[in-house]
N, C-alpha and C positions, 0 to 999 in steps of 0.2 A: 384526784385519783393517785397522783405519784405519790401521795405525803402518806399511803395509808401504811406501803409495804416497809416503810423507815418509821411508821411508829411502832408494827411487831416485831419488826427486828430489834428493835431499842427494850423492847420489856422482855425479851428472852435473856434467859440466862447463859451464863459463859458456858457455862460446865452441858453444855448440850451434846449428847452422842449418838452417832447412827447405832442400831443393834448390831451392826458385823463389828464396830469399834469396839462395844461394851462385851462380847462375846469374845472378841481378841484379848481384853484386859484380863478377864477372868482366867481365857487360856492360861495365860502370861504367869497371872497370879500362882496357877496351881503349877505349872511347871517348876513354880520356884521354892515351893515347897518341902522342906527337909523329908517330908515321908517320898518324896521322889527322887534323893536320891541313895537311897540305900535299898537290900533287899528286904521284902516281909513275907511272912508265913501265914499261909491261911488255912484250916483244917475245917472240911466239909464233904458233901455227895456231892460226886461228878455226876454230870447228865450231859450227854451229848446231846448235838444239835443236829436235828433230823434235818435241817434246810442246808446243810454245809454244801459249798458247790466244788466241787475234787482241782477247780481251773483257780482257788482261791491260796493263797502262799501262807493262810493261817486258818485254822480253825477256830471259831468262835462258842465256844462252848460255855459251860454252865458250872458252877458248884454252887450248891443251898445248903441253906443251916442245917445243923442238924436237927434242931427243937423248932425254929419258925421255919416258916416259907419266903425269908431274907435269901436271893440269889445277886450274884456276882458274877461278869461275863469273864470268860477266860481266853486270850491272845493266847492260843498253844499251836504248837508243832506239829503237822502226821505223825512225823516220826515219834515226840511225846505223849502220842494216847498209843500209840501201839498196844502197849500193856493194859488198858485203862477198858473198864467197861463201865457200863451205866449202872450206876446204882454203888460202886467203890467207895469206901469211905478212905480220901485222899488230903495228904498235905502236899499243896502245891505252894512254891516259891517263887520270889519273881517281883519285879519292880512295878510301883502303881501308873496308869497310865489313863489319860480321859480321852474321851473326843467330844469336842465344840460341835452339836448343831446345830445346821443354821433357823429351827425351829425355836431355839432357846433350850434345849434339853442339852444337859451335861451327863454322858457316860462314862462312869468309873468301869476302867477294865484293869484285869491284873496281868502282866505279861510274863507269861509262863516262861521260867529257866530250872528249873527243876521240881521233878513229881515225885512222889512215893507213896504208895499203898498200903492203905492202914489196917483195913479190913476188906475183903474179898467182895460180899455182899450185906450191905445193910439197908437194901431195901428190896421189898419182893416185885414178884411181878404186877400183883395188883397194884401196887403204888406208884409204878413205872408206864402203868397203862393212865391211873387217873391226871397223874404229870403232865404225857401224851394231850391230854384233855381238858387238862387246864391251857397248854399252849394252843392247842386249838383255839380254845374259846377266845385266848388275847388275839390272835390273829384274826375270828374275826369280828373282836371287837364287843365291848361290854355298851349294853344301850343304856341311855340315860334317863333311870325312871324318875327325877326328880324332875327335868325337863319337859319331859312328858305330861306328866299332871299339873306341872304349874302350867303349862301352855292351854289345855286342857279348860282348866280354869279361868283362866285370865280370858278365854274367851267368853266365856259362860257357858259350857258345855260340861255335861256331867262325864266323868270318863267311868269307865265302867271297869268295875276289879273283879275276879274272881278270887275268891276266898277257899282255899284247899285248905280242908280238917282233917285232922285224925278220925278214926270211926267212932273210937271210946273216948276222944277226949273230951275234956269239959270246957267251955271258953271261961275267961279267967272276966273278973268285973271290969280291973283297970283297961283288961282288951276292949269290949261291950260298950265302957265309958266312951272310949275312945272313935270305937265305930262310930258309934250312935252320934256321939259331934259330929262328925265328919260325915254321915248321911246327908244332911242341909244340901251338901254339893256334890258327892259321889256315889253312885249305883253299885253295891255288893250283892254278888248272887255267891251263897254258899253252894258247895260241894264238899262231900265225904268219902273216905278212902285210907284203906289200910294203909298205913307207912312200911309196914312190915312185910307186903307183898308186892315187892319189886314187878312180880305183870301186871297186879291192878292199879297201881303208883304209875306206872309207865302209859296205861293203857288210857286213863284217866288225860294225864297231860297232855298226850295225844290229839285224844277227842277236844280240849279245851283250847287248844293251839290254834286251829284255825277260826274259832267263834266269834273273831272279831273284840277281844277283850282289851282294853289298854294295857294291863299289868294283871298276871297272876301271883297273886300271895300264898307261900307255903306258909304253912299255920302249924306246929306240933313242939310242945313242951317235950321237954327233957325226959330221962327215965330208962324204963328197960328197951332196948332195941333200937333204942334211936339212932342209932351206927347204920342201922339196915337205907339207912338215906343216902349213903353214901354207895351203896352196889352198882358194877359198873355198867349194868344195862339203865339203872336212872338217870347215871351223871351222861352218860353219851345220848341219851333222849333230850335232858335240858339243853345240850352243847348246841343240840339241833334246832332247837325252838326258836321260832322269829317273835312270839311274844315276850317281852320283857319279864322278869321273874324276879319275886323279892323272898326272902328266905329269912323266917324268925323260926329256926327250927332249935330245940334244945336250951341248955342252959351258958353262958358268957362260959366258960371255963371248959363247955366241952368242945373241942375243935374240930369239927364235921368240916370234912373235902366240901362238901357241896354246897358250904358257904362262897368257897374260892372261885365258884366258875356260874354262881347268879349273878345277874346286873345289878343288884342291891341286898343287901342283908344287914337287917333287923333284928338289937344285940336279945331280944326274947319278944315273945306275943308280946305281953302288954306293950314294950318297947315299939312293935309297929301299928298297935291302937292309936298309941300316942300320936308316932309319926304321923298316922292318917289326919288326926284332929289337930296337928300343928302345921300341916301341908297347909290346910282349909283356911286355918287360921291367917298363917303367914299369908296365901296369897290375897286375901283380904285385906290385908291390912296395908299390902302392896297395893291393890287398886285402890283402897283411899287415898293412900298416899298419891298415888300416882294420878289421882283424878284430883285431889288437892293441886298438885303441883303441876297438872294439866292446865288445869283454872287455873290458876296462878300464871301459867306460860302465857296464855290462852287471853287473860287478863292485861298481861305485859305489853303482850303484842297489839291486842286493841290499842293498850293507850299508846305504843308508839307509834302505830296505824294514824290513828287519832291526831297526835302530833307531829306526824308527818303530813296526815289530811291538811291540818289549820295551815301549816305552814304553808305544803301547797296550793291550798286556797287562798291564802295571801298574796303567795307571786301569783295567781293565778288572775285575783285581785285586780293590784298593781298590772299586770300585763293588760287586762283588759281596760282600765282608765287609762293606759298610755295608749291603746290600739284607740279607744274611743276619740282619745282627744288626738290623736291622728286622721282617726278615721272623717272627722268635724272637719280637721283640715283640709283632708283630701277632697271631701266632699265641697267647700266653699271653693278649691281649686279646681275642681269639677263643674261646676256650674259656673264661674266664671269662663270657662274655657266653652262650655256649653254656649254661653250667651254671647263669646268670639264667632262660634262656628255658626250657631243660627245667624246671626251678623253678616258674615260674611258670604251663608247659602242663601240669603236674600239676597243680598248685593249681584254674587252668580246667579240667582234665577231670573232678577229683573235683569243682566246683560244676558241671559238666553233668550228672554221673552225679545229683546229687543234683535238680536241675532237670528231668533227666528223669524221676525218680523223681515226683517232685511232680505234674510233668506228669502221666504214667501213673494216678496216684492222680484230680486235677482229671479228665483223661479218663473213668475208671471214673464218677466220677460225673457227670461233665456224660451218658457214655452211660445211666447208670441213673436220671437227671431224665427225658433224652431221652423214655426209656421210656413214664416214668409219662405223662410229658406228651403223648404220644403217644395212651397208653390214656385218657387226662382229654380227650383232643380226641375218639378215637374213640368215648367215651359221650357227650359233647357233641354231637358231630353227629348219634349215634343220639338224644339228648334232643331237640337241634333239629329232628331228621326227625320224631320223635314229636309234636314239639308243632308243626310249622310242620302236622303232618295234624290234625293237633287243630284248630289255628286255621282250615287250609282249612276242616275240616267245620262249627267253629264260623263261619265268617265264610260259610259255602254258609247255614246255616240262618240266619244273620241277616241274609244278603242275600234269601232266602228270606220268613222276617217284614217283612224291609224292605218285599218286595213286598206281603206281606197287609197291611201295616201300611198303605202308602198307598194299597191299594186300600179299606182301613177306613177310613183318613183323607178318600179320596174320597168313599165315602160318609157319613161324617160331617159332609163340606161338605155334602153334598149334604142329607142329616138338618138342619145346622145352616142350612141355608139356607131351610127348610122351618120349622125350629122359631123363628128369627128372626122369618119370615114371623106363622106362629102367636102370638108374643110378642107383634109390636106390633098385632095384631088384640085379643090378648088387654087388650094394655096400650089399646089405645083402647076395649079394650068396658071395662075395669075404669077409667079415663079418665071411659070416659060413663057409667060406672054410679056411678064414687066420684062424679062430676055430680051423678049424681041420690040417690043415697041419703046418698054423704058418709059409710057406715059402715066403719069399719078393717077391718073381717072381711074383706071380700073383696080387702083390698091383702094381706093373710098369705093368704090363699088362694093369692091370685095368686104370690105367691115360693114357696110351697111347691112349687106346681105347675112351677115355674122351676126350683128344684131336684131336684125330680124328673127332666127333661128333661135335666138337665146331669149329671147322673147315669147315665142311661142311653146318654147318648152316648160316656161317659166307659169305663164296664167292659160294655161289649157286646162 
């Protein structure tokens, strides 16, 4: 992919230019021009320009030949047309000037430094109104009937023309020749019509303007009155029209206005017979062509198709004998590894089977431990019930004696507090008697009798 943009850069040529470059040289060029720098003189009709906007610091105005309809734009002053009205036959002075734009169009302009009036007026008011109307019509713009009908064509669609005749005239052979070819692929509906009566001229176009027509053809030789085509309720009728319009009116030599503001004009009748049957012709011969070098395209590209397929199917080929002979691999590595795994889920099942075996065997006895231990808790519990009623009845009778015992021990105090009493009476009469006698007998007396007492308080 990198190598493709360094092989068209490699086959372009040096001398390669953007169009703002090629458009600058040219500037360049003409600026440098001996007729730029000196002043020239140019003698024509002024015509002012209806669109000047008063916020603009030059006027852009007009002067035309006097003999053609050759105009030149004029760089002038306010203050320079003061004098100057439309239609002045004027020698203006002044240096040449262009402007580059950026569409590719070069405007020669003349930049006005001195005017002078030649003649007052040498053009009348009708000729200032059809002016009017011819700018119109550039403004908005001439359709392209050649466009039209080859497109027409080229689809296979017949386009439809309307054919506007004189009333009296006669159609000419080389016209007829010409139609008649050109029928094979185009629909002509004649109509007829005074040329010579600007309302029924006008009134006619009218009605034909909306009918859906491709192209309206005026149709009228040359002769007396042929002028009358040019009256300004006709040419502001055509100006208006949204169907395109061709005009073979008169003879090459006579110069009718209202050749100037149709979309096409045809240098006599036969002249647009011809065109008709050279339209039909040309675009024919363009669809062969173009359907030769369709096929031809069409041709090419199969076979590169074609040889792009093979090739593809080559690697495609080649891809699939190297996946095959992988895929063989994988697969003998597949199955070997298969006949691991089976191998070795035998090996594991037969130590399950034998684990579970084990198991089985541990279970039988963990359940036959279960058992006994079960039967060893349930005599345990019967021994604990037995003996926890043993203890209650043992622990009822000796809380039972507890009570005689310290109701004996009560009285015992009570005895012993008695026999205390008795003691040291005793011990003071035995006191005052070993006093007075001083014989041992009666201190053994006395403990005898003390044992005796301790005795009886003892197992009563």
């Amino acid at each position: 992919m990198p190598s493709t943009p360094q092989s068209q850069s490699a086959s372009l040529p040096t001398n390669l230019y953007k169009p703002s470059e090629l458009l600058g040289m040219f500037s360049a060029y003409l600026s440098q021009q001996a007729v730029n720098r000196k002043v020239i003189y140019i003698r024509g009709i002024y015509l002012r320009n209806t669109k000047h906007d008063p916020r603009w610091s030059y006027r852009y105005d007009v002067i035309r030949d006097e003999d053609t309809q050759a105009e030149l734009t004029l760089q002038i002053t306010e203050k320079q047309t003061e004098n100057l009205k439309d239609g002045n036959l004027v020698t203006v002075g002044g240096v040449l000037g262009r402007r580059v734009q950026n569409n590719g169009h070069i405007q020669l302009m003349l930049v006005v430094s001195r005017v002078e009036v030649m003649k007052e007026q040498v053009v009348d008011e009708d000729e200032l109104k059809r002016i009017e109307l011819r700018r119109k019509k550039a403004s908005i713009g001439f359709k392209n009937v050649d466009g039209i009908l080859e497109q027409k064509l080229f689809s296979d669609e017949r386009p439809k023309i309307a054919l506007v005749f004189a009333t009296t005239s006669i159609t000419m052979a080389d016209f007829n020749a010409g139609i008649n070819a050109a029928k094979s692929a185009i629909d002509f509906e004649e109509y007829r019509v005074n040329f010579s009566s600007p309302s029924d001229f006008t009134a006619l176009l009218e009605r034909l303007d909306p009918l859906g027509f491709d192209v309206i053809a005026l149709v009228r030789g040359g002769g007396t009155n042929v002028e009358t085509a040019d009256d300004l309720n006709v040419l502001e009728t055509i100006v208006g029209m949204s169907t395109p319009l061709i005009a073979a009116i008169g003879h090459v030599e006579e110069r009718l206005f209202i050749k100037q503001i149709v979309d096409k004009e045809a240098p006599t009748p036969n002249g647009l017979g011809q065109y008709f049957s050279e339209m039909v012709e040309s675009v024919s011969e363009k669809k062969t062509k173009s359907r030769a070098t369709l096929t031809e395209k069409i041709r090419k590209q199969f076979q590169e198709q074609l040889e792009a397929g093979n090739k593809q199917n080559k690697e495609l080929q080649d891809k699939l004998a190297k996946l095959t002979k992988n895929q063989e691999e994988s697969t003998k590595k597949h199955n070997e590894q298969v006949e691991k795994i089976n191998k070795l889920n035998q090996e594991l099942q037969n130590k399950l089977e034998a684990i579970n075996k084990t198991n089985e065997a541990a279970q039988k006895a963990n359940t036959e431990q279960l058992e006994k231990l079960q039967q060893q808790l349930k005599t345990q519990a019967e021994e604990s019930a037995k003996q926890s009623k043993q203890f209650n009845d043992n622990l009822k009778k000796m809380q039972e004696a507890n009570a005689q015992l310290n109701k004996s021990v009560q009285q015992l105090t009570i005895q012993k507090t008695g026999i205390e009493k008795k003691l040291r009476a005793t011990e003071k009469e035995l006191e005052e008697a070993n006093n007075k006698s001083g014989n041992e007998i009666w201190i053994i007396v006395a403990l005898v009798l003390l044992a005796v007492c301790f005795a009886l308080l003892i197992f009563r």
